[in-house]
N, C-alpha and C positions, 0 to 999 in steps of 0.2 A: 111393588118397589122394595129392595133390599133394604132390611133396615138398619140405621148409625146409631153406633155405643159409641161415647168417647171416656177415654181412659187419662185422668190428668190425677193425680194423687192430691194434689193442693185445691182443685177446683170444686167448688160446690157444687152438686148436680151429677156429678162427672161422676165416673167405676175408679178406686184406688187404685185399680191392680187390673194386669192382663187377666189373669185366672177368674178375678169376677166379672170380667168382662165376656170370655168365652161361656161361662157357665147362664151368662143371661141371651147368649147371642141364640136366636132361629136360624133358620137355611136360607143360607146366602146373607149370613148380615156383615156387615165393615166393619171393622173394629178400627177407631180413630184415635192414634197414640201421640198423646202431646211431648214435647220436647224433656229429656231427662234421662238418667240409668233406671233400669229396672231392673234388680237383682232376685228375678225370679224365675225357674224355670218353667217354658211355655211346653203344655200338652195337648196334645190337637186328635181326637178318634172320633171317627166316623162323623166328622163336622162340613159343614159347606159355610167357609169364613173368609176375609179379608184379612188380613192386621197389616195398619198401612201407618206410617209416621204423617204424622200432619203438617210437618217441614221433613224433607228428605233429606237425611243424614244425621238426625237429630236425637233420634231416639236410640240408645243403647241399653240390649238386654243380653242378661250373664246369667249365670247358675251359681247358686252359692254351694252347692254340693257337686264334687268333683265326679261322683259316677255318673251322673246324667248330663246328656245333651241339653242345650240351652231351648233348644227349638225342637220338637220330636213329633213328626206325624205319623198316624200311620191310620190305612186305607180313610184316608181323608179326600179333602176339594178343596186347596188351599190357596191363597195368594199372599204375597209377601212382599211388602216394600217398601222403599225409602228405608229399612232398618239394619243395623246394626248388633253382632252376634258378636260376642264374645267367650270362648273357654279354654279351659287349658286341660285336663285328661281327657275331655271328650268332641264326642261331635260339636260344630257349630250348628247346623242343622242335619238331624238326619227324617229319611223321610223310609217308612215302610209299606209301600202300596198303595192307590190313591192314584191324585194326580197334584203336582204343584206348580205353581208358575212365582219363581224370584226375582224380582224387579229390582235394581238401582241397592241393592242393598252388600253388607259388607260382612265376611267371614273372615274370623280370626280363630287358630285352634293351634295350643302349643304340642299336645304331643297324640291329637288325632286326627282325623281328616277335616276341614271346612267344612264343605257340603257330604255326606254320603247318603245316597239313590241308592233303593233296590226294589225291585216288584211294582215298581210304578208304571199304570196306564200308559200317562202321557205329564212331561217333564217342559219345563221353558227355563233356562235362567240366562237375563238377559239383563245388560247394563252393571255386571257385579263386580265384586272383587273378593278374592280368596288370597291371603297373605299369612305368613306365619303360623304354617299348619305341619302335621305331620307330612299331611298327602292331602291335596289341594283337594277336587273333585274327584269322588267315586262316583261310577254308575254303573249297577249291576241289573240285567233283566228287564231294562226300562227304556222305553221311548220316547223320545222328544230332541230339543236344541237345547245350544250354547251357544248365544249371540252376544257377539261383544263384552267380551268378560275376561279381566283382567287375573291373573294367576300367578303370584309373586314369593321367591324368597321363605321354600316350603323345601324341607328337609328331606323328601322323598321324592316320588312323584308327585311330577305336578297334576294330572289327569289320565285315571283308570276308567277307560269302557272296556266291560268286561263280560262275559256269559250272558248272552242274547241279548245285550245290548245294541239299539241300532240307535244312535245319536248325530245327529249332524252339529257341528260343530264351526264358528264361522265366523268372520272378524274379529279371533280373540288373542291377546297375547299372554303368552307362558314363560318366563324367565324367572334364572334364579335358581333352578332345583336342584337338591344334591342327588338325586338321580335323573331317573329320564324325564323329560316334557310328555310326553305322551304315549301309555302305554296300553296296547289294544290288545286282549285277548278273547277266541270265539266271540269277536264281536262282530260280525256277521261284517254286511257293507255299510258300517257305520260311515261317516264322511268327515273331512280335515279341509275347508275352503278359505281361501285366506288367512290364516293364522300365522303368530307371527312368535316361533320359539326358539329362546336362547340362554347360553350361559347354562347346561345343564351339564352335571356329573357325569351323565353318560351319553345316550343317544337321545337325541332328539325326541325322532318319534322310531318308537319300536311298535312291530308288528307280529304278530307269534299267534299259533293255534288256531289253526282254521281261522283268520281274518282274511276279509277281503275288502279293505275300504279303496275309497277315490279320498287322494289325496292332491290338491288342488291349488296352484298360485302360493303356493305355501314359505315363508323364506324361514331358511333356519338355519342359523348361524352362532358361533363361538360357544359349539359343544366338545366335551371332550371325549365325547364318543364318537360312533357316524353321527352326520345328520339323519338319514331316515335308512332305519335295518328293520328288515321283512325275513320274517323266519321261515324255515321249509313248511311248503303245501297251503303256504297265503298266498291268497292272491289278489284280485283290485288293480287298478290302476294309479299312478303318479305322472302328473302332468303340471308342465309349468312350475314348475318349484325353482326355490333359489335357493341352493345351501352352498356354504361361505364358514371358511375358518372352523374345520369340524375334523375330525381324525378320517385318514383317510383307510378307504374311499369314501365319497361323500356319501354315497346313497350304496349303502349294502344288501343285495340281495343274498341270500342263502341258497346254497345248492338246494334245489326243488321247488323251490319259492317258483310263483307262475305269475306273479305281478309285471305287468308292463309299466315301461317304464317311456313317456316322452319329452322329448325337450321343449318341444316347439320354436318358433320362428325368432328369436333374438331381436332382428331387424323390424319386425312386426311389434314388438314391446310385447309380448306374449312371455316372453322368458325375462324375468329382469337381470342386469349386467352381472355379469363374474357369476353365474350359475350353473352349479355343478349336477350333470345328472346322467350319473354312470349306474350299468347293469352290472349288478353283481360285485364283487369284492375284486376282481383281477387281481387272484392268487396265480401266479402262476408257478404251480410245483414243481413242474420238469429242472425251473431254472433256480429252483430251492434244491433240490437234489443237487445237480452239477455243480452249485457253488458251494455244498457241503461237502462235494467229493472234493472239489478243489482246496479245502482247507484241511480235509485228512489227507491230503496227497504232501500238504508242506509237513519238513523234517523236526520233530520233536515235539513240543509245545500239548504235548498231552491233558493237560491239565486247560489250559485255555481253550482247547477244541473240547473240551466235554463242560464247560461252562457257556460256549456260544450254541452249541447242541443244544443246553436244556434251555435256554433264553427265545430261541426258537422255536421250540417243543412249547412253553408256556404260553408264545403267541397265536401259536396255532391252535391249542385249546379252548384259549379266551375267543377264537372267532368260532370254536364250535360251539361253545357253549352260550354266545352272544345271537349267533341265529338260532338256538332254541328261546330266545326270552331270558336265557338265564342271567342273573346280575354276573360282572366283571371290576375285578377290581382291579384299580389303576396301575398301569404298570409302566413305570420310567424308562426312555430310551436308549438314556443319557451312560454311559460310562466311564468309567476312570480303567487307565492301563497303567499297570506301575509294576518298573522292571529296571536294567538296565539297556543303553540301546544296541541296535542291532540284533533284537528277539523276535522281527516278525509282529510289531504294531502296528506299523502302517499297512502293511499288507494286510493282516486280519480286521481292520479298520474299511479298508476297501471292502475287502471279500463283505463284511457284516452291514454296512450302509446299504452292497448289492442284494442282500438278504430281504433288508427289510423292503426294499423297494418289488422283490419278485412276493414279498407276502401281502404287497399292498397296504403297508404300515407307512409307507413316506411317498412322495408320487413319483422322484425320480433317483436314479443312481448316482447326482453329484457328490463329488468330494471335495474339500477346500481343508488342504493341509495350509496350516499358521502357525506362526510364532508369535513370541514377542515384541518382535520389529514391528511385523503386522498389525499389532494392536495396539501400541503403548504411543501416543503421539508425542510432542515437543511441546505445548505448550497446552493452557486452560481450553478445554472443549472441542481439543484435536482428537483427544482419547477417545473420545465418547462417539464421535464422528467413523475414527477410524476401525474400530471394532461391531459398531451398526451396519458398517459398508458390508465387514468381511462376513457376518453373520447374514447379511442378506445374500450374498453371494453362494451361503450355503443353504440355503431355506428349499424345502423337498430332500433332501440329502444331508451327508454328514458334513460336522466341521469337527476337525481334528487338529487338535493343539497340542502341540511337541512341546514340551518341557515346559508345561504350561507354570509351575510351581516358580521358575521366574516373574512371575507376575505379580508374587503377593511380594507384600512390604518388605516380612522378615527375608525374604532371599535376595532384597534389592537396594538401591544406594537408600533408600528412607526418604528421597527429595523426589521422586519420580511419579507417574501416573500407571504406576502399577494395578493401584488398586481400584482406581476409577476404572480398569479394562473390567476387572471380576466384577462388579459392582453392577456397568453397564451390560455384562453378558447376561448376569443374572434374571436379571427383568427381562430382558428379551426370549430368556425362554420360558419364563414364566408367562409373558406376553403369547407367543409362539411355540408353546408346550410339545406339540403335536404336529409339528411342519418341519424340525430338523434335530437329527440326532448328534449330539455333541458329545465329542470324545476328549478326556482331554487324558495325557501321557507324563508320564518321568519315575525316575527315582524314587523307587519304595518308600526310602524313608522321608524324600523332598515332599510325597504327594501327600502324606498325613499331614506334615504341617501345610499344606496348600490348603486342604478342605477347613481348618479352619480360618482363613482368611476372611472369609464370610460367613454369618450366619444361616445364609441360605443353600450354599454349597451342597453342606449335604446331605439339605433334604431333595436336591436334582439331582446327587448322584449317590443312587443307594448301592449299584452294583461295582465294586472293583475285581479285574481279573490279572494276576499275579504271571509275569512273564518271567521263568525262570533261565538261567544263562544255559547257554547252549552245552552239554557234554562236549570234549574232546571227540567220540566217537559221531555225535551229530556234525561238531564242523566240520569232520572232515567228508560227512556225506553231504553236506553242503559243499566245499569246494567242489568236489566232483560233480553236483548237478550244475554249478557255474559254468565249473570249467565247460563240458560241454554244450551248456547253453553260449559259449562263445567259439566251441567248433573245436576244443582243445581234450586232450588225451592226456590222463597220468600215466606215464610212465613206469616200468616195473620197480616195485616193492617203494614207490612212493606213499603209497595210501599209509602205509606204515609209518615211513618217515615224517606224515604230516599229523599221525596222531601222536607221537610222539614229543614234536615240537609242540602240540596245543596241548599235549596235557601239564608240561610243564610253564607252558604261561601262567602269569601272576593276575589274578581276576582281582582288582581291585575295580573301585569306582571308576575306572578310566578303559577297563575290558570290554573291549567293543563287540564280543559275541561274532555273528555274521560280517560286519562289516573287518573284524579282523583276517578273514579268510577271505573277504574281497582285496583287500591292500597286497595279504600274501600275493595271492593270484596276480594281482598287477604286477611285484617286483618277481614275478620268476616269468611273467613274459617280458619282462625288460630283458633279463639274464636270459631271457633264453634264443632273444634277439642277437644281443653280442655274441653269443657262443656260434648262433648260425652265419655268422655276416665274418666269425673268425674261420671257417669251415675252408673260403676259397673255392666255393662252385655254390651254384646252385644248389638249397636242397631238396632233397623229395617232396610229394605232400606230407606221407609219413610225418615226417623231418618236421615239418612245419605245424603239426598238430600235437605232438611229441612233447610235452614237459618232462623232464627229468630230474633225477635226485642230483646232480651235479644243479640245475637250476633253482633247486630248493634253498640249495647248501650257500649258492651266492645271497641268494634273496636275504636268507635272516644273516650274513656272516654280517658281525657287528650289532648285530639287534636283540640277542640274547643278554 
């Protein structure tokens, strides 16, 4: 029968210290640790031991010298439980070979891992908690479980199996991490059954480098990454999973990646509600392509189309380098366009919501252009209402706010609910980071003082793209693409005449760019009505498609 030390520093009879307790223990003896701190660190080689608290949760042991672990096996037979670990440059436990099984006990490591595993036989940790760690769980080359064990509020990853690791892993939850929740590499068909991870930095669960796990009932929700990305030439299955509130697609497979993926029955409770479980990223390039040709095809804006190019370009690298395993760093959806109007924002606001959605960054191509009307309500708690409406209106897509800088205080009567609009959008998308891209629009100089309206402003929108006024010689290849897109013909040595009038126009703050050469166009088909209906016959089609310089010359006479 194994035999009991007990370890109480104040008891008569009792070992002061773990260390004199280990150094009296035989194989297979219990070390029985009474209630208190022990500020020493534990060394365990080539032993066959217990060390159990004799009330669970009682005993807390620390390292008073930062280079070592608090807890340090190696090719040991260990068990561990009811305790408590405390460190801050090192391991909470690390373990080198052996086998150990962690019971009911609790890790805390400020800037190394909780637990780290390597070269271990066979591994148990079960009923645990890892909190406030560099990186929760390590397990490298080692076999065993993870049952029921809690993984919180760790500044890395929250859980590495990694190089011949085969771990099964099983009613635990993971939230909290500023990176991913769980990261699998060469870990052969390690397993993920039940688990429940959230609120990470990045993905969920990432899969990379020759893995192949079964990934199981799994829910994983409010990441800022995918929920579950599988890198090229992993394979495994995913079944029955629920992922919710995670960048989209939920569940990212990588070109080559050979993971199946199934949903299962819904109706059967097999899948639980709102679960997302899509193959692959549904990138679709062809329609990445055409809507890049469709925005070098609009006239001028040179500068704008070589900053949504590389915006694009960056997206598209982050998912290659996201299906190798490689970290990503966050990148905002959100823009500011600041110009005057009539530049081609709304349009290139369109064109770029349809972007993100054929890259698989947002789920659908809606668009909800707003104002201030839209937002700003009449009375206490209309504001908040009516800006939640229009923001959910645009969730999978963009919202686009035209003159959005009416909204803060300095550009408004000072008595209104301006500021409750920015305030309330704020949160919402920090709430909803990653389900809709918000544009918001105006005046160069209105939108600098817009970003500061709030504090948070702009740290959501890091990117602004500068829309500059149109050339004379661009409006007037814009009339022309108008006019025809409305079935009408310039007439001879017009093209001249109309850059002439637009280069003398006054561009102050009220130059309407495009929309000035849409008005044009309305009053020379007025003019150009009266001139035909003064004719006295019918006229040709010719005749009716025909604007002329005579039509020009009515149009602005007096507007000059």
């Amino acid at each position: 029968m194994p035999r009991t030390l007990f370890v109480a520093p104040d008891q008569r009879g009792a070992l002061p210290t773990i260390r004199d307790a280990l150094e009296a223990a035989d194989e297979g003896a219990i070390i029985s640790i009474a209630p208190g701190d022990y500020p020493e660190p534990v060394s365990i080689t080539r032993q066959h031991v217990t060390l159990s608290a004799r009330e669970s949760g009682s005993v807390t042991i620390s390292s008073p010298f930062p280079d070592q672990p608090v807890v340090s096996v190696t090719d040991a037979r260990v068990e561990l439980i009811g305790l408590k670990f405390t460190s801050s440059e090192h391991s909470a436990v690390r373990v080198r070979g052996g086998q150990v099984k962690i019971v009911e006990c609790t890790a805390t490591a400020g800037y190394a891992p909780g637990i780290d595993i390597a070269g271990a036989d066979r591994i148990e940790v079960r009923n645990s908690q890892v909190t406030g760690a560099q990186y929760g769980i390590i397990v490298e080359d080692s076999d065993g479980t993870i049952d029921r064990c809690e993984i919180r509020e760790i500044a890395d990853d929250g859980l590495i199996v990694r190089l011949g690791a085969r771990v099964k892993v099983q009613h635990t939850t993971i939230a909290g991490c500023g990176f991913r929740g769980v990261y699998m590499y060469q870990a052969g068909d390690s397993s993920l059954d039940r688990c429940d991870i959230s609120q990470t930095g990045d993905a969920g669960i990432a899969v990379a480098d020759q893995s192949s796990p079964h990934i199981g009932t799994c829910w994983v929700h409010d990441t800022q990454g995918a929920g579950i990305s599988v890198g090229r030439g992993c394979g495994g299955l995913i079944e029955d999973c629920r992922v919710e509130n995670t960048a989209v697609p939920g569940i990212h497979l990588a070109d080559g990646a050979r993971t199946e993926v199934r949903e299962g029955d819904p109706a059967k409770g097999k899948v639980p509600v709102g679960a997302v479980a899509t193959t692959g990223n549904h990138q679709d390039l062809e329609s990445v392509d055409k809507l890049l040709g469709e925005l070098d095809g609009m006239i001028g804006l040179a500068g704008v189309k070589a900053e949504v190019r590389g915006l694009i370009d960056e997206i598209q690298v982050n998912e290659w380098r996201r299906s190798e395993g490689l970290s990503v760093g966050t990148v905002s959806n959100h823009l500011v366009f600041a110009g005057a109007p009539g530049t081609g924002k709304t349009t290139v606001a369109r064109i770029y919501g349809q972007l993100l959605k054929a890259l698989g960054i947002l789920p659908n191509g809606r668009f909800k252009e707003v104002s201030r009307r839209d937002l700003v309500g009449q009375y206490i708690g209309h504001t908040a209402e009516k800006a939640a409406s229009a923001f959910e209106e645009a969730r999978g897509g963009v919202l686009f706010i035209d003159e959005a800088y009416t909204l803060s205080r300095s550009s408004g009567s000072g008595a209104d609910f301006g500021q409750e609009a920015i305030d309330t959008l704020v949160k919402l998308m920090e709430d909803h980071r990653d389900e809709v891209a918000v544009i918001v629009a105006g005046y160069t100089g209105e939108m600098e003082k817009f970003m500061d309206a709030n504090p948070g402003l702009a740290s959501r929108f890091n990117k602004t793209l500068v829309f500059e006024n149109y050339s004379p010689e661009e409006l007037v290849s814009i009339s022309l693409h108008m006019a025809r897109g409305d079935d009408y013909l310039l007439g001879e040595d017009l093209d001249l005449a109309l850059l002439e009038w637009f280069g003398q126009m006054e561009r102050d703050q009220n130059f309407g760019n495009a929309r000035e050469a849409r008005k044009l166009l309305e009053r020379m088909r007025k003019s150009q009505s009266t001139r035909l209906r003064s004719l006295g016959q019918r006229p040709t089609r010719d005749d009716l498609r025909t604007l002329s310089l005579d039509d020009l010359l009515e149009a602005v006479r007096g507007t000059g």
